[in-house]
C-alpha positions as CSV (number, residue, x, y, z in Angstrom):
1,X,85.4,91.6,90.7
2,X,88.7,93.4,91.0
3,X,89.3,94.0,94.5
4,X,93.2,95.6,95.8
5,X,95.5,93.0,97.7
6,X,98.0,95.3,100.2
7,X,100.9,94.1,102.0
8,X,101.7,96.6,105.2
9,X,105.3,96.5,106.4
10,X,105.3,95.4,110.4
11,X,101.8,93.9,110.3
12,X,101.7,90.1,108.9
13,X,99.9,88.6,106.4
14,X,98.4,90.6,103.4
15,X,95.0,92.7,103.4
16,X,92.1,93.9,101.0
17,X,91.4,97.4,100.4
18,X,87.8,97.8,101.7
19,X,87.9,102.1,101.5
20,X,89.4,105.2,101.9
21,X,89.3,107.9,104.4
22,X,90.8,111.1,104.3
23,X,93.8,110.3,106.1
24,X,94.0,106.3,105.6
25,X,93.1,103.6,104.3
26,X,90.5,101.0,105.8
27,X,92.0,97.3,105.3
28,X,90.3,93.8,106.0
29,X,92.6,91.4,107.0
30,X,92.7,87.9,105.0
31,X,92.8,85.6,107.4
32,X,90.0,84.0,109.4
33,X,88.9,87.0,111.5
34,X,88.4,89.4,108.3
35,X,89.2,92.2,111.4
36,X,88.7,95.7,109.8
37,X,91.4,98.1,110.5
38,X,92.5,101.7,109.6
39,X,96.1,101.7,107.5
40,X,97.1,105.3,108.1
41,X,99.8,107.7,106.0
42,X,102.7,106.8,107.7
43,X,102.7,102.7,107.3
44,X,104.2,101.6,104.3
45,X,101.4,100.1,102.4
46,X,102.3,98.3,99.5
47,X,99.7,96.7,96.3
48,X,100.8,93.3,95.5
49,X,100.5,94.5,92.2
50,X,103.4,96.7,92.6
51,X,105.6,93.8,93.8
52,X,108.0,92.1,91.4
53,X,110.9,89.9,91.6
54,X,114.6,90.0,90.3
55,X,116.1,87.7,87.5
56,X,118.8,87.7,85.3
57,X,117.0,89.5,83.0
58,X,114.4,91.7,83.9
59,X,111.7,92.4,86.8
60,X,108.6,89.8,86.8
61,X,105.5,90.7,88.0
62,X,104.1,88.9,91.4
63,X,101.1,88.4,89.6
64,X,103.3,86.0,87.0
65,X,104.7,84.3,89.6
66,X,101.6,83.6,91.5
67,X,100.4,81.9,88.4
68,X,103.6,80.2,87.9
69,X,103.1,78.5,91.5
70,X,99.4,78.3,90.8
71,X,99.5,76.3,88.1
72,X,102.5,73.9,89.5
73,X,100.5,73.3,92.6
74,X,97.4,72.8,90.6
75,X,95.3,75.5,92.7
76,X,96.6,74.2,96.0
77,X,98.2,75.3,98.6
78,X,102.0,74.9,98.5
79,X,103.7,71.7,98.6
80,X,106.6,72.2,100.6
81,X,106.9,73.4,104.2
82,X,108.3,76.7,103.8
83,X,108.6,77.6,107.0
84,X,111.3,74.8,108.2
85,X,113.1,74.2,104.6
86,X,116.6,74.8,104.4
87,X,117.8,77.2,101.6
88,X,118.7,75.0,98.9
89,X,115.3,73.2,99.7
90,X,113.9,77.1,99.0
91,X,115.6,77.8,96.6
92,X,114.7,74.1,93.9
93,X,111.7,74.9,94.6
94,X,111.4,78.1,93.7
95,X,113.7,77.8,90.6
96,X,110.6,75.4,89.6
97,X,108.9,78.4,89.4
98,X,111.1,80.9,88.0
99,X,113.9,79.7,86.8
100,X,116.2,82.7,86.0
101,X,115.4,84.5,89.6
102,X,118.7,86.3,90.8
103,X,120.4,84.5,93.5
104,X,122.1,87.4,94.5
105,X,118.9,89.6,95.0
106,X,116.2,87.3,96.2
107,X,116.8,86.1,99.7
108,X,115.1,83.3,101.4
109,X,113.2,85.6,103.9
110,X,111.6,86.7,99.9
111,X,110.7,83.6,98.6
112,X,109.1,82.2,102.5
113,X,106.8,85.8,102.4
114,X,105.8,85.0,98.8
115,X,104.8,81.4,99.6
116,X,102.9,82.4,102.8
117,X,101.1,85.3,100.1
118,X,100.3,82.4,97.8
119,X,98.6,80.0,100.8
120,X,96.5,83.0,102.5
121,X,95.6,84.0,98.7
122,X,94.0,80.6,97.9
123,X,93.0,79.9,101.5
124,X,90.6,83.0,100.6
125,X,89.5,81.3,97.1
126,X,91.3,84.4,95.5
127,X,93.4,82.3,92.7
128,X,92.7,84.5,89.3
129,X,96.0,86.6,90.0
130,X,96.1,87.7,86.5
131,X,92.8,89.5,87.2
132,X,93.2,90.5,90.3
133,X,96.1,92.3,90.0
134,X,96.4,93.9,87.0
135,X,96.9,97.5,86.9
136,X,93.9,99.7,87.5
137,X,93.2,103.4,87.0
138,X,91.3,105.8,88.8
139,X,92.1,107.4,92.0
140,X,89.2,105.9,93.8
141,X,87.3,102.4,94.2
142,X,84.2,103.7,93.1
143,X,86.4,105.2,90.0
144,X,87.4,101.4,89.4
145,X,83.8,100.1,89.6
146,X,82.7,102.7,87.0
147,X,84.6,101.2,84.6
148,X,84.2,97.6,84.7
């Protein structure tokens, strides 16, 4: 089942669209307390599947990347400790992953927030990023449903 993974800026961690209001969104956290909570108009709500990062070339898609790391870590959770790793440390890591990323553009603050995405992602079981985050139509959840 498709479901919508959000990031909302100010609020930590990442969240699953469970339905909408009229004027928000209602959001289930992914961590262990699934707390259900009202996203409203004015936070800046974001679909992982909007997300990409810079190379040299062109944009890639989160969802590449999460497969990337996915399949170097062999469906586990991330090898190195992200949170105290130095830059260069960061940044050998994550050229594992994607080589060609833009040294320039991607700070270390972006590659941390995408590892802790990746560990809450497969701490929920959720690891089929391809599918998960592929673009969907319809203006509604129920709209989505309908056409799988």
């Amino acid at each position: 089942m498709q479901q919508t993974i959000l990031s909302i800026a100010g609020k930590p961690g990442l969240f699953k669209l469970v339905s909408r209001g009229r004027a928000n969104l209602i959001v289930e956290s992914l961590d262990e307390q699934h707390k259900r909570m009202p996203a409203f108009s004015t936070d800046r709500v974001t679909s992982l599947s909007d997300i990409a990062m810079y190379t040299d070339a062109e944009d890639v898609p989160l969802m590449k990347i999460l497969a990337s790391l996915r399949d170097k870590e062999q469906g586990k959770e991330v090898s190195i400790n992200y949170k105290k790793a130095s830059s260069k440390e960061l940044r050998d890591y994550f050229a594992e992953i994607l080589p060609d990323f833009d040294r320039d553009r991607v700070h270390d603050s972006d590659i941390r927030k995408l590892l802790q995405w990746y560990n809450i992602l497969i701490g929920n079981g959720i690891s089929e990023f391809e599918e998960l985050m592929r673009p969907t139509e319809g203006d509604n959840i129920k709209d989505r449903e309908e056409q799988e």
